[in-house]
N, C-alpha and C positions, 0 to 999 in steps of 0.2 A: 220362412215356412208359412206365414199368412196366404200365401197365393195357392197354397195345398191346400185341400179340403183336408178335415182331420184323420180317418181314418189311412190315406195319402202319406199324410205326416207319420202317422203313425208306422205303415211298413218302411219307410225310411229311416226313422232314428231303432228300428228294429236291429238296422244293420252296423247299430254303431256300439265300441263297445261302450260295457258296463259303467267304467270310471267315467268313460266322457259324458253320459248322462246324466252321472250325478251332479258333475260338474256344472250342465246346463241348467239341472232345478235348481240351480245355489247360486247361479247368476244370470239365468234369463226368467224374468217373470214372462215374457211371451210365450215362449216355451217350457215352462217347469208343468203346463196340465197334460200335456201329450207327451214329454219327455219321461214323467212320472209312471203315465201309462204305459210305454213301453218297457220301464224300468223293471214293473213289476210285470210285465206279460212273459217276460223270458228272465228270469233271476238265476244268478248264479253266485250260492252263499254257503261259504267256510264255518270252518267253529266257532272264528270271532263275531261275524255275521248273524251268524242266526237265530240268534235272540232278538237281536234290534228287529230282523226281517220280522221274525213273528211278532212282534209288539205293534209293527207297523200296521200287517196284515188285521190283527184283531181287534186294532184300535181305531179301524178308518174301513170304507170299502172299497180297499185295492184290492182284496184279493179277488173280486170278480173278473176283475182286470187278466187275475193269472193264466195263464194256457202252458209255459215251461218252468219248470224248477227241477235244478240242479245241485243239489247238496254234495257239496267233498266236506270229507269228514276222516280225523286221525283213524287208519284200522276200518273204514269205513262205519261206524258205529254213530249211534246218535248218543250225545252226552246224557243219563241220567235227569240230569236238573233242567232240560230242556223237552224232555219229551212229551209231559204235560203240554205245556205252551206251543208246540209243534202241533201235536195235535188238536188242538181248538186252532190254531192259524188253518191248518188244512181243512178243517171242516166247514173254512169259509170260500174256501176257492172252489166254487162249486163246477168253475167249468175248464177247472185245471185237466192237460190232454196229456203233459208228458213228466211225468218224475222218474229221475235221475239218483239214485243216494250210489256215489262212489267215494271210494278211498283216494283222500286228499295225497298229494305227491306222486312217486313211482305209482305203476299197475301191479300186479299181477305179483303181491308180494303175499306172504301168510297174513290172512287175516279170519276172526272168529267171527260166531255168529252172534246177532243182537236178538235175543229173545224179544224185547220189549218192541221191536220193529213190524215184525207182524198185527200184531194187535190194534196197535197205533193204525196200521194200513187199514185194517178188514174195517175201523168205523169211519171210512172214508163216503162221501156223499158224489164224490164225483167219481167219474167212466174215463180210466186213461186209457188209453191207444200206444202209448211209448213208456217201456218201465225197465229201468237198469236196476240193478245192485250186487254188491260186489259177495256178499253171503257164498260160504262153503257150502252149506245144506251138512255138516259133518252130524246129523240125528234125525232121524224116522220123525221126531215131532215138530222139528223145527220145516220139517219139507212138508209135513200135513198141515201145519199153519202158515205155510206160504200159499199152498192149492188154497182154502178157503180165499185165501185175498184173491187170488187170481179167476177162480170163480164171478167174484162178483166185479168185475172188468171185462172191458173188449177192448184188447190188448189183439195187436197185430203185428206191434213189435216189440219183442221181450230178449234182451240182453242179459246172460249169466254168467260172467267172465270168468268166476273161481269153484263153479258148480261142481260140485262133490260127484265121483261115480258111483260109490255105494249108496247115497242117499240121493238119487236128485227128482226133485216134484214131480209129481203125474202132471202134467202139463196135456191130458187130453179135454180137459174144459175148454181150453183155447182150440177154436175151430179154423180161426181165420188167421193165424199167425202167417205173414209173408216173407217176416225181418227177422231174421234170430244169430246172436250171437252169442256164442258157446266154448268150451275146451271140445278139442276135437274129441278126447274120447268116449265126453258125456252128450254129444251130439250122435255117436254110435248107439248110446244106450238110449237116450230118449226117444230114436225112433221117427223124426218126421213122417218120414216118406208113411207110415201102416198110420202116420194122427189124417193122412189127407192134407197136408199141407201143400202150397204152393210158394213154396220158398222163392223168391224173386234178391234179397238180400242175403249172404252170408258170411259173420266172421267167426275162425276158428282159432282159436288160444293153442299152439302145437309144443308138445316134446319133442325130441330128437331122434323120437322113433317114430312119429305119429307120421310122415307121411304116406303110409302105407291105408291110412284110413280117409284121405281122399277120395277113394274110390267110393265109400258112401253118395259121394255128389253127386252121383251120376243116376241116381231115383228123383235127381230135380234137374237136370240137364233139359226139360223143354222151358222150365219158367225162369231156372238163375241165372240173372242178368251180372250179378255182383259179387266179388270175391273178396275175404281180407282176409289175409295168415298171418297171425303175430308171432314167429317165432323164439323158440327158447333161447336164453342167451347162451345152453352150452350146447344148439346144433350146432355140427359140421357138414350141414345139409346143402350143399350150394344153392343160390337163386335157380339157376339153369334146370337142376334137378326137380325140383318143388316144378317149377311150370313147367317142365316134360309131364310130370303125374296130369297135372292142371289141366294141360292139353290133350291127356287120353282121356279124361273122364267129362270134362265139363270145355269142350273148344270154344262152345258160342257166346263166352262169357263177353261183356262189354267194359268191364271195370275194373278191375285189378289192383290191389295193393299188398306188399310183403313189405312188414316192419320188423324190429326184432325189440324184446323186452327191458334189455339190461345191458351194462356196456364193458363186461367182460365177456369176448369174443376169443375163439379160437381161429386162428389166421383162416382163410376162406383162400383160394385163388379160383377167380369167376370166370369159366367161361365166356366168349364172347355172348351177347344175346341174340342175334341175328338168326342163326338158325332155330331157335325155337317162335322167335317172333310170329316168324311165318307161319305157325299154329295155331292163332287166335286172329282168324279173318275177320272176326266180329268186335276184337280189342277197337276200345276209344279210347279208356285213360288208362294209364299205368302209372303206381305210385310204389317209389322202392326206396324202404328209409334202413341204415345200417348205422350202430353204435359204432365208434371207436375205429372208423373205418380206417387208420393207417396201418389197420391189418387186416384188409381187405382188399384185395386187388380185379381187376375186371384184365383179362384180355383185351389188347388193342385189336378193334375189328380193323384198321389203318395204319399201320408203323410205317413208321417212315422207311424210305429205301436205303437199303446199306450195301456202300461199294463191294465188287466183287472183288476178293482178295487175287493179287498177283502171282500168278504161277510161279509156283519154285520146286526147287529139288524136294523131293520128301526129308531130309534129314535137316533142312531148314526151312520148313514148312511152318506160316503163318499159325498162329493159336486159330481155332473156328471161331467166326463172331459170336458173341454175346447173344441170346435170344431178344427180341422186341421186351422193351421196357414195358411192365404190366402199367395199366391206368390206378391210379388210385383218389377215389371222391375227397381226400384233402387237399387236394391241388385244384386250385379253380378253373386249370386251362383244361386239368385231365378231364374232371367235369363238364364242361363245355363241350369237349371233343365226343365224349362218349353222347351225351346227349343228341346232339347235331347229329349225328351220323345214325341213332335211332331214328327220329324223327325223317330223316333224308330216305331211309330205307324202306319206312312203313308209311305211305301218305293218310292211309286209313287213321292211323295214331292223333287224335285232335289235341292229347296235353298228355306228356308226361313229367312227372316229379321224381327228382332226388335228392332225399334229405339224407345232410351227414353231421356228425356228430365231428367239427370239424376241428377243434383243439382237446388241448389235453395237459389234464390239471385240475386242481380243487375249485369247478368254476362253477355255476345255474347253468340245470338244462339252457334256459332261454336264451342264455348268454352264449352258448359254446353252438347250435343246432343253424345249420344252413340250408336252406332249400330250395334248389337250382326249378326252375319250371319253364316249361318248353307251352307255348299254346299255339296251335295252327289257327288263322283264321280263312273262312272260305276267300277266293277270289277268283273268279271266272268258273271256266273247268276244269284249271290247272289243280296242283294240291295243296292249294293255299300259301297263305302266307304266314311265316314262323316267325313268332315273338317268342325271345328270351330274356328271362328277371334273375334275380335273387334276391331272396327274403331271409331277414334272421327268424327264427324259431321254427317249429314244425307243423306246416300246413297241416297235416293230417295226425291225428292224436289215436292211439285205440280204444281211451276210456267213454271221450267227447266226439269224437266224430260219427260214431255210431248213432248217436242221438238225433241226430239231424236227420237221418232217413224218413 
């Protein structure tokens, strides 16, 4: 890292994770001052963390350092006996851009409101641009002391994953919001399109009725470039379905992702994708992640050929074959096959992912999550050249990956 200039150094150990740079201040003294600084310009700190993190911040000036902080937190709450010391830690990152407060483990589970979280925010000294949390808004006061905080921000991307419909913030203080992540139905009520918005990002949190409210998207159809649907885990909505809507209302979309929440699934048999593909001229990435998926099934757009049964008398007349064997994402070769034959179809397609929830048992998300990924790369004027991996865990997350916009 000597031969990098420091800032250099700096966006490179940006890209590494958390553990491995602690590691590096604890055993390289050449690297523990940039290594540090990275440490703390993107942090990501639990309930057992975040005391030490604030003691560090308030006792040294790393926190000028800060630009991202992500807090996961039981229930998404901030502990009582820390919110004091939280708040004077933030009061020194003056040039902190994006806070994160989400509920540590699964998403999208009941969680209450933290009275004491507001407050803590509005005496904030810094201007963030990126603000998650995972808050109901379930009371009139708690959604009026969320606006004051949001007031005094220029916020342009704002994520509200469990946002109440009877209560959710006036959010027309926010002028420039581009990124927003929502439940589909309080993304009805809130109204973008009459705030003036130019929504360019969006994900929606759906029930198993909600795709009928899709058609909202289509008061942003010249600017959204980006889609993500997290579905419920008791739709029986097929994939195929969900992008027929996608494709009437919003075709020019470039990005695409459908996950699903929880991993109690009601069997699904998937369509092949092929014909809807063809809907989205402007797709580059597609990202498609299913729980529990050995009840899930995808049509073979390829089945193998099956001999033509031998003439006989009708009274000893052959059984009718079998129908083509569905594909199924716990099979590595099914995987493959369905992959390969997207990618072969649509050259347009530059990466598509499928992540599956590939065994089954009392085992870690991290542990049991596979994710097949396809990346074309250019080469001449043909349609490139196709590289295939697989990675354990889940490239794409609905809580974290949103943040990164």
């Amino acid at each position: 890292m000597d031969v990098f200039p420091p800032e250099v150094a700096l966006l490179i150990l940006s890209q590494v994770p958390q553990r491995t740079l602690v590691a590096l201040c604890s055993l390289s003294k050449a690297l523990r001052g940039v290594a540090e600084a990275a440490l703390y310009r993107s942090a990501s700190v639990g309930a057992e963390g975040l005391k030490g993190w604030c003691s560090a911040i308030i006792g040294s000036e790393k926190g000028k350092e800060a630009r991202v902080l992500t807090i996961a937190l039981p229930n998404g709450q901030i502990p009582a006996s820390n919110a004091a010391r939280l708040q004077s830690a933030l009061e020194r990152c003056g040039n902190l851009r994006q806070l994160h407060v989400l509920q540590a483990g699964d998403y999208l589970i009941t969680v209450k409101d933290d009275p004491q979280l507001w407050p803590l925010l509005t005496a904030l000294s810094c201007r963030l641009t990126h603000f998650t949390v995972v808050a109901p808004f379930t009371s009139h006061n708690i959604a009026v002391a969320a606006v004051r905080f949001f007031a005094t921000q220029n916020l342009t991307a704002i994520s509200l994953p469990n946002c109440s419909v009877k209560h959710p913030p006036d959010l027309s203080c926010l002028p420039s919001v581009v990124s927003l992540s929502i439940t589909a139905k309080a993304f009805e009520a809130v109204q973008p399109a009459v705030k003036g918005w130019k929504l360019q990002n969006v994900q929606l949190y759906m029930t198993f009725n909600d795709v009928q409210r899709l058609r909202f998207l289509a008061q942003h159809v010249a600017t959204l470039t980006s889609l993500s649907l997290v579905r419920d885990p008791g739709s029986a909505v097929p994939t195929a379905d969900m992008m027929t809507a996608i494709a009437k209302w919003v075709p020019g979309i470039e990005r695409l992702c459908i996950t699903e929440t929880g991993t109690s699934q009601p069997r699904r048999d998937e369509p092949s994708l092929h014909h809807i593909m063809s809907r989205f001229p402007s797709l580059r990435k597609l990202v498609l992640q299913f729980h529990r998926t050995q009840i899930t099934f995808f049509e073979d757009p390829d089945p193998p050929a099956r001999a033509e049964p031998t003439r006989r008398s009708a009274r000893n007349a052959p059984a009718p074959a079998p129908p083509p064997a569905p594909l199924k994402l716990t099979r590595p070769g099914d995987r493959r096959k369905l992959g390969d034959a997207l990618m072969a179809a649509f050259p347009q397609l530059d990466r598509l992912e499928l992540g599956a929830d590939v065994f089954v048992g009392a085992v870690g998300l991290e542990k049991t999550w596979v994710t097949a990924v396809w990346a074309r790369f250019p080469s001449g004027a043909g349609p490139g050249r196709v590289e295939w991996s697989e990675v354990a865990g889940r490239v794409w997350d609905a809580q974290t990956s949103f943040s990164g916009y």
